[in-house]
C-alpha positions in Angstrom: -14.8 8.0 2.7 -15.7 6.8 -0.8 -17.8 8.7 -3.5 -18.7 6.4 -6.7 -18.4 8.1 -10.0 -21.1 5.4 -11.4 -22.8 2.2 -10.8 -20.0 0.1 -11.9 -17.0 1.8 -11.5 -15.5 3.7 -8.6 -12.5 6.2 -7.8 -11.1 7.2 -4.4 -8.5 9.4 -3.4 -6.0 6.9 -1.4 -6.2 9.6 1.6 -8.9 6.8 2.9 -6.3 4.8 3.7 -3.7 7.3 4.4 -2.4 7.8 0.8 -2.2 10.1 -2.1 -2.5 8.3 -5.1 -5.5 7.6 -7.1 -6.3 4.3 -7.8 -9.2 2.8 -9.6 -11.4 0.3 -6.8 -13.0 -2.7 -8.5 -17.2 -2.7 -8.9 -19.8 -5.5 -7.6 -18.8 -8.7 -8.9 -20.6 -8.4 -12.4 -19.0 -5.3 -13.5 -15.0 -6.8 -12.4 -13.8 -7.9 -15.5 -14.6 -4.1 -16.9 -13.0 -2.9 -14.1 -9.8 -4.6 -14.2 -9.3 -3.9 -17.4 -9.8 0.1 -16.3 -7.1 -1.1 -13.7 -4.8 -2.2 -16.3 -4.9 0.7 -18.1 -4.3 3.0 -15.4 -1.6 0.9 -14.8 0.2 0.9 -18.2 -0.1 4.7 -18.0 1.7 4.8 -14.9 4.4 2.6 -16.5 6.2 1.3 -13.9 6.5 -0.2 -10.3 9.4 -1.1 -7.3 9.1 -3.9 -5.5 10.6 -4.5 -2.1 11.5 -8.4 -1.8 12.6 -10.6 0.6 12.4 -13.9 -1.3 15.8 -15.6 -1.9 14.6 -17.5 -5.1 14.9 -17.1 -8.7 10.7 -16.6 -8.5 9.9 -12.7 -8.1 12.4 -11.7 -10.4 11.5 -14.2 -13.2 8.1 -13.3 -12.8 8.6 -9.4 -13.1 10.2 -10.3 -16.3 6.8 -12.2 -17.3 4.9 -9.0 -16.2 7.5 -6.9 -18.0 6.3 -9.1 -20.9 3.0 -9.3 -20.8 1.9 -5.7 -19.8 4.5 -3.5 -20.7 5.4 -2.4 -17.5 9.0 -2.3 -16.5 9.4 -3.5 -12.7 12.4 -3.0 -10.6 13.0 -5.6 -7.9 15.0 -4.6 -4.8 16.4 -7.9 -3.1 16.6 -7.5 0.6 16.9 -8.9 4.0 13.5 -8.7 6.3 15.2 -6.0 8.5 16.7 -4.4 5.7 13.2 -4.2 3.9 11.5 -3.0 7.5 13.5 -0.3 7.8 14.0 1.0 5.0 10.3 1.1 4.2 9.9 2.6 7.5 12.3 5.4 7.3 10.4 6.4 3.6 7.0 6.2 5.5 8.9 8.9 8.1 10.2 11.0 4.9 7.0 10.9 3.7 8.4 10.1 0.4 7.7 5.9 0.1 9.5 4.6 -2.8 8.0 0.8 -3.2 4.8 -0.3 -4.6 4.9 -3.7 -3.5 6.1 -5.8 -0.4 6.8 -9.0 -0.5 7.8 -11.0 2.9 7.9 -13.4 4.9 4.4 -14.2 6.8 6.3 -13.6 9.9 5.8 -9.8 9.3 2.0 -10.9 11.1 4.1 -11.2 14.2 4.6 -6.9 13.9 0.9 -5.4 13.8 2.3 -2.3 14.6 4.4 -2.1 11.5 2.0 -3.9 9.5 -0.4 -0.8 10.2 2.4 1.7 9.6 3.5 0.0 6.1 0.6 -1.4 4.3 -2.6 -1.1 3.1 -5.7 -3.0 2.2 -6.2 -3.8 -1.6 -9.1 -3.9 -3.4 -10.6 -7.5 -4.1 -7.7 -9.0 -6.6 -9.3 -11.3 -9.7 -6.7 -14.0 -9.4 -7.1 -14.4 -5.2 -10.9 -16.5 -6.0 -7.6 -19.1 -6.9 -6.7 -19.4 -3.6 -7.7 -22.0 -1.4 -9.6 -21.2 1.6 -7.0 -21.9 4.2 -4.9 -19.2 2.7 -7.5 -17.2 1.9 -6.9 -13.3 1.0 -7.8 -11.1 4.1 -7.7 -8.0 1.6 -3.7 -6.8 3.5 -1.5 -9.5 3.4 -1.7 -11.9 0.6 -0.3 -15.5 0.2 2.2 -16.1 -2.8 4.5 -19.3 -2.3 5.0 -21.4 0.6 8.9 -22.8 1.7 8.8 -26.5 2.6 11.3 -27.6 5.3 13.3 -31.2 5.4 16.0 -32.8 5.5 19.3 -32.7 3.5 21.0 -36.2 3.4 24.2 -36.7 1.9 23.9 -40.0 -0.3 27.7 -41.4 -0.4 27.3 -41.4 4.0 23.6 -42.5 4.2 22.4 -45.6 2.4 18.3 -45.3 0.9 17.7 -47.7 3.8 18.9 -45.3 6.9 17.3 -42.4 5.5 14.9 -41.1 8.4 11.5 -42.2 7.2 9.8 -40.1 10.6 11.0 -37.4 11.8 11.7 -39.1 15.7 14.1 -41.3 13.8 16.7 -38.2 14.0 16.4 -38.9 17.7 18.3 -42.0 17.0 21.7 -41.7 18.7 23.8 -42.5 15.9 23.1 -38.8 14.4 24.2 -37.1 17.5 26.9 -34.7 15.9 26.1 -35.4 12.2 23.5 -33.0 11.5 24.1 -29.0 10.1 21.5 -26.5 11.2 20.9 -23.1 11.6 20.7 -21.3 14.5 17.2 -22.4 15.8 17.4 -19.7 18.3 16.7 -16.9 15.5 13.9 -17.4 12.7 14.9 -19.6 9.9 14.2 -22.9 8.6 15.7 -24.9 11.6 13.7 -22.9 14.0 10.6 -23.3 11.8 10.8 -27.1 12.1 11.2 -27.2 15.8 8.1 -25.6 16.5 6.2 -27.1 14.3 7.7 -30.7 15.4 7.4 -29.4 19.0 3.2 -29.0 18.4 3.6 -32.5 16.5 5.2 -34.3 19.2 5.8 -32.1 21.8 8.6 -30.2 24.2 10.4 -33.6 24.4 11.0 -33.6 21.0 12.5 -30.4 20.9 14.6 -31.3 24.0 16.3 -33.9 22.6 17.0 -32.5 19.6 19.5 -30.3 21.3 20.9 -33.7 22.8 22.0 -34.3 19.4 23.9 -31.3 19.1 23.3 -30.2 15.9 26.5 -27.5 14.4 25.2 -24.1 13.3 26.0 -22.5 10.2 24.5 -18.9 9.5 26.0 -19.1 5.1 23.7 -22.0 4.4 25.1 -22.0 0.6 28.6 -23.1 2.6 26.6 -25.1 4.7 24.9 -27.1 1.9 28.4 -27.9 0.2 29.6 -28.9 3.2 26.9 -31.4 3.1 27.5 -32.2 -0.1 31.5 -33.0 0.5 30.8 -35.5 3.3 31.5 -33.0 6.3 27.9 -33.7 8.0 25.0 -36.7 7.5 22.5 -34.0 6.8 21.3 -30.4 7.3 18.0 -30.1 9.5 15.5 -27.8 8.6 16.5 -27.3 5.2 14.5 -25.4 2.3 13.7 -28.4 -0.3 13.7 -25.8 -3.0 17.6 -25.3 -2.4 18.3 -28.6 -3.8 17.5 -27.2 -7.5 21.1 -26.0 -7.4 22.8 -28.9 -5.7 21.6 -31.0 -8.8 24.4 -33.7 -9.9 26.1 -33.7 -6.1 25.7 -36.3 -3.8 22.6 -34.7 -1.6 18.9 -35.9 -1.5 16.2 -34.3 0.1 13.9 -35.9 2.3 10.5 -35.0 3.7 9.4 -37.3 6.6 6.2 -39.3 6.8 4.4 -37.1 8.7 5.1 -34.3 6.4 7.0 -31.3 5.9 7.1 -27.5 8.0 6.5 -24.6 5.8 6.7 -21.2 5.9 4.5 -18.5 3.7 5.7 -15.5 1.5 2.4 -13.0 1.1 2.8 -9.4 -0.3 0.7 -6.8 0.1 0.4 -3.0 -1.2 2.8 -0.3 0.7 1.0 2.3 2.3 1.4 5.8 -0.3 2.5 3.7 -3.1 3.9 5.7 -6.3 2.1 3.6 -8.9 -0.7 1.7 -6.9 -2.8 0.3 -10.6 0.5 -1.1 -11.3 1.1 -2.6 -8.0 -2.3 -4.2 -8.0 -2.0 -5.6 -11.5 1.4 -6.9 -10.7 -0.2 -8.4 -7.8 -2.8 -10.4 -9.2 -0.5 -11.3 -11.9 1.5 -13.4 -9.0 -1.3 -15.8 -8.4 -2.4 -16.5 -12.1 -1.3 -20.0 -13.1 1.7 -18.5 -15.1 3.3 -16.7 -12.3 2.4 -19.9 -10.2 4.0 -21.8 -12.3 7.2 -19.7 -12.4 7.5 -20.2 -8.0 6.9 -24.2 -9.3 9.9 -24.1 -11.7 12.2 -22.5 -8.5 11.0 -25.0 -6.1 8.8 -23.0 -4.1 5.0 -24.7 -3.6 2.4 -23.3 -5.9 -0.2 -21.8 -3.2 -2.6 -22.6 -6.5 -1.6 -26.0 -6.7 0.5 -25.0 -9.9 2.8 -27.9 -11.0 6.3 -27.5 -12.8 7.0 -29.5 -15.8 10.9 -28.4 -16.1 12.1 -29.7 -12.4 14.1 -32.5 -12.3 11.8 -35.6 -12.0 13.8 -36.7 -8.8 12.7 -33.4 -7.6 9.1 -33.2 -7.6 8.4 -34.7 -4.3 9.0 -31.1 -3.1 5.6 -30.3 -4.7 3.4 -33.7 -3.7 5.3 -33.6 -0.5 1.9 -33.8 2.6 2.5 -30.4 4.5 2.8 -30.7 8.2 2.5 -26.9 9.3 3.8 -23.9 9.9 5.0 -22.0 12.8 2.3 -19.4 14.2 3.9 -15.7 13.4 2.2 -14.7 16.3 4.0 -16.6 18.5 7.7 -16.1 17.2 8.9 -14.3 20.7 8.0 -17.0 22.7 9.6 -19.1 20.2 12.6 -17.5 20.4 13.0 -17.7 24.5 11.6 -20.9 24.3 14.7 -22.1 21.4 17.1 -20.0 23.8 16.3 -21.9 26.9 16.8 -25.1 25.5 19.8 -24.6 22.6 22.7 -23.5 25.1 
């Protein structure tokens, strides 16, 4: 399925993995530098790239501006829903005619083999990945790029510093009953990310009487955070931390419990027939050199490097020392979701 063209550097025709594009495919490990660089070029002479993204930050966007920068390469970014992204992916893949380079999603796309097959392909070893630790590890398909950490929202003119929940079984406490927002933990989101990841904490009764305390459901969570923020509700469960970068100045304060803080992952990976795969490799590696890292730091996301930000509030940096708890296995979401269903009435 592969000829090489010479000891250090070899082409194949992307109809090995179901494509028509050529892309350059990196050498043994002494001959990668030269490589990339090949890569790159190929890349600039394509000249372009379309990335499908479901990220709701700041981060992708500012970092196709970097790569925009640095390489020369414009980028278009296509903000989307997961659905949205699924199907419209899908539907080109039918067509014949795919019109993204990159996908970048939630991790939860693990829980779909079948459209993980139909959608992507694997990469070629990516410089930048030797970066990541081994727990997120690149499995050569679906590559980490930022993980979401989950807490708690307090409003600070309701809760005094002292009754902030310093564990997370002190929003058992009866005095919260009615006082929390949340989404819908029933669907995926941040609320139902927390449960389960509490629920292997500290098990079903956990999770049980968390619906005792009858949390209120919002599905606009930029309403739902004002509404925090005006004194409606105590708090909002499950909350992304990195939301709080534009609630600076109101009275919220975001709180990760003792024994840590749920998170979810963002990974990308290469769309099966890309239009310009050199590009979308370079632009790939590109998101997990310290600079694009960074860039997911400065919009409240955790590095998956370890990357720090130096321009976040100082109030706000807990979000990146914060101890992780865990994450909800994207294998397991259907059960989840009966399991959320059965107990949320």
């Amino acid at each position: 399925m592969m000829t090489m063209r010479s000891s250090t550097l070899g082409t194949f025709k992307l109809a090995a993995f179901g494509l028509g594009s050529t892309i350059l495919l990196l050498a043994p490990a002494q001959a990668q530098e030269k490589d990339w660089d090949k890569i790159a070029a190929a890349a600039k002479a394509e000249g372009r790239l379309v990335v499908y993204s479901v990220d709701s930050s700041l981060s992708v966007r500012s970092n196709a501006k970097l790569f925009e920068q640095r390489f020369g390469i414009h980028v278009d970014v296509a903000d989307l829903r997961g659905g949205e992204a699924r199907s419209r992916m899908m539907a080109e893949q039918v067509a014949n005619r795919p019109v993204a380079d990159v996908s970048i999603a939630s991790d939860t796309v693990r829980s779909a083999p079948a459209d993980v097959a139909a959608l992507y392909v694997k990469h070629p070893p990516l410089p930048n990945a030797s970066r990541l630790p081994a727990q997120f590890a690149d499995d050569g398909l679906l590559t980490v790029t930022n993980l979401i950490l989950y807490g708690l929202m307090m409003n600070t003119n309701l809760v005094k510093p002292e009754d902030m929940p310093k564990s997370w079984t002190d929003v058992l406490d009866p005095k919260w009953k009615g006082k929390f927002l949340s989404q819908d933990p029933r669907t995926g989101n941040g609320t139902n990310t927390t449960l389960n990841v509490l629920n292997a904490k500290f098990g079903l009764d956990f999770v049980k009487r968390m619906a005792e305390q009858k949390m209120v459901y919002t599905t606009e969570i930029n309403v739902g955070e004002r509404r925090i923020a005006q004194g409606e509700f105590s708090g909002f469960f499950g909350i992304s931390l990195r939301n709080l970068l534009k609630l600076d100045g109101l009275p919220v304060k975001g709180v990760v419990p003792a024994e840590g803080g749920p998170f979810d992952l963002n990974v990308m990976a290469l769309v099966k027939g890309a239009p310009h795969p050199n590009a979308a490799l370079l632009f790939m590696n590109f998101l997990l050199s310290e600079e694009a890292q960074k860039t997911y730091a400065d919009n409240g996301s955790v590095s998956v490097t370890g990357a720090k930000s130096d321009v976040i509030p100082a109030h706000m940096r807990f979000i990146q020392e914060a101890k992780l708890l865990g994450r909800s296995d994207p294998l397991g979401q259907d059960k989840s979701y009966a399991l959320m269903t059965e107990i949320f009435k």
